[in-house]
DSSP file (Angstrom, degrees, kcal/mol; ACC not computed):
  #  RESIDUE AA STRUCTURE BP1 BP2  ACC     N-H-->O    O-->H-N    N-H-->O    O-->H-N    TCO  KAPPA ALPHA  PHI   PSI    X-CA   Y-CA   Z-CA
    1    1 A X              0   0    0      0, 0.0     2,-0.5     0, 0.0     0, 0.0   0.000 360.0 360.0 360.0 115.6  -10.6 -166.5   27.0
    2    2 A X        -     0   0    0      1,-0.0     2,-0.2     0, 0.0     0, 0.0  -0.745 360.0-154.2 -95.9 116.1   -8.5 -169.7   27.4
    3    3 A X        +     0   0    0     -2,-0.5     2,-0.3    33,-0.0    -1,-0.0  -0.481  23.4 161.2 -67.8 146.5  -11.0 -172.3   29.4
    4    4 A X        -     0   0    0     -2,-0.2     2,-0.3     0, 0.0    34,-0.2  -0.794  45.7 -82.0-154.0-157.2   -9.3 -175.1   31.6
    5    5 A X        -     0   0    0     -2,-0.3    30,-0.1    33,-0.1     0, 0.0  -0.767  45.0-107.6-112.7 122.7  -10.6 -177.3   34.5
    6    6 A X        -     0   0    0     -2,-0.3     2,-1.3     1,-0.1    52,-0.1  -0.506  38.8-125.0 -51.8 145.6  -10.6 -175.8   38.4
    7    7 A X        -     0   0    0     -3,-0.0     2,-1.0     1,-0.0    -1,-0.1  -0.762  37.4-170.1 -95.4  91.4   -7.6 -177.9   40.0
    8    8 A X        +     0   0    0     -2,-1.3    57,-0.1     1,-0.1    53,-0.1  -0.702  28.6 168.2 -80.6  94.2   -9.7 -179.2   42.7
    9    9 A X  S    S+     0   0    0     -2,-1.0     2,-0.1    55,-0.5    56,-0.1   0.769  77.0  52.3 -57.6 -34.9   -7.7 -181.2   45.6
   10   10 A X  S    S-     0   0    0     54,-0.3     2,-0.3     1,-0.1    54,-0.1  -0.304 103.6 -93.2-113.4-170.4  -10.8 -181.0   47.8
   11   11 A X     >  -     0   0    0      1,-0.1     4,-0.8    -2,-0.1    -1,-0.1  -0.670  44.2-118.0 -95.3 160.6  -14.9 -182.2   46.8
   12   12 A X  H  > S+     0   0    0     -2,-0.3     4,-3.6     2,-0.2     5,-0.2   0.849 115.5  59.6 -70.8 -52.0  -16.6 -179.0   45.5
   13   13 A X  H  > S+     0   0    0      2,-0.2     4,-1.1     3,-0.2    -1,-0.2   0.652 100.3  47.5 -73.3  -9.2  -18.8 -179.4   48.3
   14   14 A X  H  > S+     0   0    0      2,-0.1     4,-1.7     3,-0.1     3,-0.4   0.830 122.4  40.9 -81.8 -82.2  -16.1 -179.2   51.0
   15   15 A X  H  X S+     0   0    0     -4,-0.8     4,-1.0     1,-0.3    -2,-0.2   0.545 111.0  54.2 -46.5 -45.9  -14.9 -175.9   48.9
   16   16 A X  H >X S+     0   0    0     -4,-3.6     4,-2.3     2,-0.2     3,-1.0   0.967 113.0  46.3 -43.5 -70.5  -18.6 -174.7   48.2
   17   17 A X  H 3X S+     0   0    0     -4,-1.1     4,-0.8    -3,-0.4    -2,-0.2   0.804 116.7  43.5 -55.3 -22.4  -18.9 -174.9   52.5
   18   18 A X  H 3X S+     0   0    0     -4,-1.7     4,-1.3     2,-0.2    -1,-0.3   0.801 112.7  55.2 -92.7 -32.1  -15.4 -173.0   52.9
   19   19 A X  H << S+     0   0    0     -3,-1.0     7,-0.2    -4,-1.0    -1,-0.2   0.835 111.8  39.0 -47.9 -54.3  -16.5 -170.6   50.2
   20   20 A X  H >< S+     0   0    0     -4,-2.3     3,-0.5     1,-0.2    -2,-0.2   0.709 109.1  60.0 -89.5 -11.9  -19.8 -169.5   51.8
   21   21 A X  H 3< S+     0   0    0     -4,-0.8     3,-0.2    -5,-0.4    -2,-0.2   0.726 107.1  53.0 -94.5 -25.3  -17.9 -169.6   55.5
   22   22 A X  T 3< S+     0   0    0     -4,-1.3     2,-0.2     1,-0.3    -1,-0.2   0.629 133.9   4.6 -78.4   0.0  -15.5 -166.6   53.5
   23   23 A X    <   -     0   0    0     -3,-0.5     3,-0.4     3,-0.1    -1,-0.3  -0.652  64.6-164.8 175.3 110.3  -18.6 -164.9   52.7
   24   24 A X  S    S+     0   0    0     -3,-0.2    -4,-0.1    -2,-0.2    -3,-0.1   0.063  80.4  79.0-118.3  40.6  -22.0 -165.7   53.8
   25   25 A X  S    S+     0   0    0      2,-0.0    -1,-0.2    -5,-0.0    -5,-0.1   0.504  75.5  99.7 -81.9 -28.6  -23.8 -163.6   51.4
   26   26 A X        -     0   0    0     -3,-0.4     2,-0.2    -7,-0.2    -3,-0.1  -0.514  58.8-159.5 -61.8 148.0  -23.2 -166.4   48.7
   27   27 A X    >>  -     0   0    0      1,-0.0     3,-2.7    -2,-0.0     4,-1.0  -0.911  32.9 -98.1-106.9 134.1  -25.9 -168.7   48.0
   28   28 A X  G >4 S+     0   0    0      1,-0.3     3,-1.4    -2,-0.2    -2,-0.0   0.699 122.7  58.7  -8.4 -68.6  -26.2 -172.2   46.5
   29   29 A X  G >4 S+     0   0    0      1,-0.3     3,-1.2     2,-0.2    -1,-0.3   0.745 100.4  49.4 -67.1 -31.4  -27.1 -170.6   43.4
   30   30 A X  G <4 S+     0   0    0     -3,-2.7    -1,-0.3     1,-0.3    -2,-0.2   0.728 118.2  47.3 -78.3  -4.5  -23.8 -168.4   42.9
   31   31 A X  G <<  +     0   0    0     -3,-1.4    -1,-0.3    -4,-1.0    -2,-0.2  -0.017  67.5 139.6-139.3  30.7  -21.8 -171.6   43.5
   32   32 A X    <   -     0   0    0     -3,-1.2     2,-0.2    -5,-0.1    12,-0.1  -0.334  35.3-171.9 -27.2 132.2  -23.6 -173.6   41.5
   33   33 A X        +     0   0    0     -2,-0.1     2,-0.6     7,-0.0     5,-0.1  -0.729  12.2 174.0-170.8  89.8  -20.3 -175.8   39.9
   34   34 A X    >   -     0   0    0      3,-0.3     3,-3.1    -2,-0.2     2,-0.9  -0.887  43.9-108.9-103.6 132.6  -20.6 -178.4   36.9
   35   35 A X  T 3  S+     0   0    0     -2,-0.6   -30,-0.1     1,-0.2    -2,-0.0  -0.488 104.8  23.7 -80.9 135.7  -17.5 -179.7   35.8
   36   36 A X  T 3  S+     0   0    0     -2,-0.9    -1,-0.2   -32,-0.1   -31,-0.0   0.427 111.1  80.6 102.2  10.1  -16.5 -178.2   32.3
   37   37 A X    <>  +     0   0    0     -3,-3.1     4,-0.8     2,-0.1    -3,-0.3  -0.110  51.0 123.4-143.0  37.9  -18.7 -175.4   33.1
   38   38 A X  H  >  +     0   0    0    -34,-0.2     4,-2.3     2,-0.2   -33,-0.1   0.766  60.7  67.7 -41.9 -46.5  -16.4 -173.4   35.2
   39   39 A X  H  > S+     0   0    0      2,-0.2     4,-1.3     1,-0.2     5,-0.3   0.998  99.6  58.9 -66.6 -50.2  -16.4 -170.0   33.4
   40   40 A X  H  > S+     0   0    0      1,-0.2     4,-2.0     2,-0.2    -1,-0.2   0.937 113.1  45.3 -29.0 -48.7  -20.6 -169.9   34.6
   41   41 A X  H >X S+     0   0    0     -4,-0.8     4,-1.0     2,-0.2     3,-1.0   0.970 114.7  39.0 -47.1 -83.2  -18.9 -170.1   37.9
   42   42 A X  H >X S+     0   0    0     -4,-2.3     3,-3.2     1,-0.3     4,-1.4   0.806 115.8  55.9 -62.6 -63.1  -16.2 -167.7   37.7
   43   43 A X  H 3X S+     0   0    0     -4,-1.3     4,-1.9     1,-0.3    -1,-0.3   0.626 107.2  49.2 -29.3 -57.5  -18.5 -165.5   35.8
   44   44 A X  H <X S+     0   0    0     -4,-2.0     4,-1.2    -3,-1.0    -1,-0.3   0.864 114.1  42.8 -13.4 -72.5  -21.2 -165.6   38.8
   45   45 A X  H <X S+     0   0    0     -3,-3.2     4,-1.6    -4,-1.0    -2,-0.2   0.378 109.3  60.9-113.4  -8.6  -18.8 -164.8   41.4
   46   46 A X  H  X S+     0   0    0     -4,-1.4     4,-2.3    -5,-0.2    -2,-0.2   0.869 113.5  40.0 -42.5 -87.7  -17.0 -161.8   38.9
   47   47 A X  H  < S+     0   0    0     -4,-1.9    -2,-0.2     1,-0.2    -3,-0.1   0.742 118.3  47.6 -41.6 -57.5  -20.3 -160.0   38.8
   48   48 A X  H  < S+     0   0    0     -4,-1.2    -1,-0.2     1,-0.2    -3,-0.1   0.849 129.0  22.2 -59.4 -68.6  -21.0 -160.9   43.0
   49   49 A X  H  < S-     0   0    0     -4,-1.6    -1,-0.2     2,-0.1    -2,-0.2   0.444  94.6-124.2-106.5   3.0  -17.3 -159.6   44.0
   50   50 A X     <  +     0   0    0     -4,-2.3     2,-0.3     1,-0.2    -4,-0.1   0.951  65.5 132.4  73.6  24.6  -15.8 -157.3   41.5
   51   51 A X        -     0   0    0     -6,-0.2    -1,-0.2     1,-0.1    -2,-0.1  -0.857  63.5-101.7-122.5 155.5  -13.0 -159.3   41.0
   52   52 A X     >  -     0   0    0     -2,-0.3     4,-2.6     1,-0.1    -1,-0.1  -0.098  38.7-118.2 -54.5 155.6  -10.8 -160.7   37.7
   53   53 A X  H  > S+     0   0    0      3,-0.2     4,-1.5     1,-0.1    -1,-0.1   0.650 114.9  58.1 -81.0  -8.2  -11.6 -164.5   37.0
   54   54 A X  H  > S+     0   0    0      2,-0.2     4,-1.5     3,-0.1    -1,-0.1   0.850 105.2  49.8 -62.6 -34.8   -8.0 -165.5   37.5
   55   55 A X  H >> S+     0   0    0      2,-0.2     3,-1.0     3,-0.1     4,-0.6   0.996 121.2  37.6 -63.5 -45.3   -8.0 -163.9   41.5
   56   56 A X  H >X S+     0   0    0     -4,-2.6     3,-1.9     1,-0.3     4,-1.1   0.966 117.7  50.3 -89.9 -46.9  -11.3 -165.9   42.0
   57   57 A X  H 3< S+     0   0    0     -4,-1.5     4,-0.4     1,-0.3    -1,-0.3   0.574 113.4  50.2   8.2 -71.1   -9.7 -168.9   39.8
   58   58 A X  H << S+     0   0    0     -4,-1.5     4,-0.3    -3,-1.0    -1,-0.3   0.442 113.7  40.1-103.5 -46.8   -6.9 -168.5   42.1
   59   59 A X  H <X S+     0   0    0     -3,-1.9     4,-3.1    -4,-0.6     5,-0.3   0.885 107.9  58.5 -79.6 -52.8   -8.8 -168.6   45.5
   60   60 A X  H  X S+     0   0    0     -4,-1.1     4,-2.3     1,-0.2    -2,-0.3   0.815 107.9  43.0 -32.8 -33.0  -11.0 -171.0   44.8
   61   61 A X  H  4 S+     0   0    0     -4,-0.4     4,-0.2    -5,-0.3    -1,-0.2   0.691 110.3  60.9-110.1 -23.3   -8.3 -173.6   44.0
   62   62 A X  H >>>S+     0   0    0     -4,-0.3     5,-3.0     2,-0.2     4,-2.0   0.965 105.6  52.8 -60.9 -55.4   -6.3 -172.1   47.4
   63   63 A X  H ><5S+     0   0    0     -4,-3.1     3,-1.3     1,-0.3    -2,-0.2   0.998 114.1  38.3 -49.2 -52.3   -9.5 -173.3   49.4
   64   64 A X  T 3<5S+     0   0    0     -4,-2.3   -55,-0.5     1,-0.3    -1,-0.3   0.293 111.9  51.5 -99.1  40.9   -9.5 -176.5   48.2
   65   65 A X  T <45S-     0   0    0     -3,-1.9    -1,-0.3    -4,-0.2    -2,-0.2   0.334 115.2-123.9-104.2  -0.6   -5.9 -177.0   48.2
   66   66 A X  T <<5S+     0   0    0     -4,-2.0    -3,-0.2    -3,-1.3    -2,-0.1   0.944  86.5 104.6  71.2  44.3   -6.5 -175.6   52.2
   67   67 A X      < -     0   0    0     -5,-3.0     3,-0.2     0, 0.0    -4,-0.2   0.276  66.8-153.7-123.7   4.6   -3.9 -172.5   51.9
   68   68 A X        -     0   0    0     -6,-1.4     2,-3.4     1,-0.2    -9,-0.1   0.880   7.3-161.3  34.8  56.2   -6.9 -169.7   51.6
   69   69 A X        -     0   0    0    -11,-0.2    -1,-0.2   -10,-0.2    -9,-0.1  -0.006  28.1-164.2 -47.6  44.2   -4.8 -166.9   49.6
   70   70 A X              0   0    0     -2,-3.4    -1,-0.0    -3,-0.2    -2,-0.0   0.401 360.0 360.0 -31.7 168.5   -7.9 -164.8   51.1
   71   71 A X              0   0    0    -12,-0.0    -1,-0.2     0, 0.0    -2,-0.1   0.291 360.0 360.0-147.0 360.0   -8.3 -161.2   49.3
């Protein structure tokens, strides 16, 4: 599993709020976000929505570039 960095445009906490406003069953905890400790993240929010870590990779980095590929 090849690790890299989210490409974050926006503050985690802008992305976090836009995150939980796509779903407000997430909690702080699921979105929990140290950088260099991404795959905990992805990993998280795999189990939560049943999705690959590339889609949510993939959305996440859509929020905070502010084009929401929603899924």
């Amino acid at each position: 599993m090849e690790k890299y960095p989210l490409k974050l445009e926006a503050p985690w906490e802008q992305v976090k709020e836009r995150l939980k406003e796509n779903d407000v069953h997430l909690t702080d905890e699921d979105l929990v976000y140290v950088p260099g400790q991404e795959e905990e993240l992805l990993e998280r929010l795999k189990q939560r929505w049943g999705k690959e870590r590339e889609e949510i990779r993939a959305f996440i980095e859509s929020i905070s570039a502010n084009t929401d590929a929603a899924g």
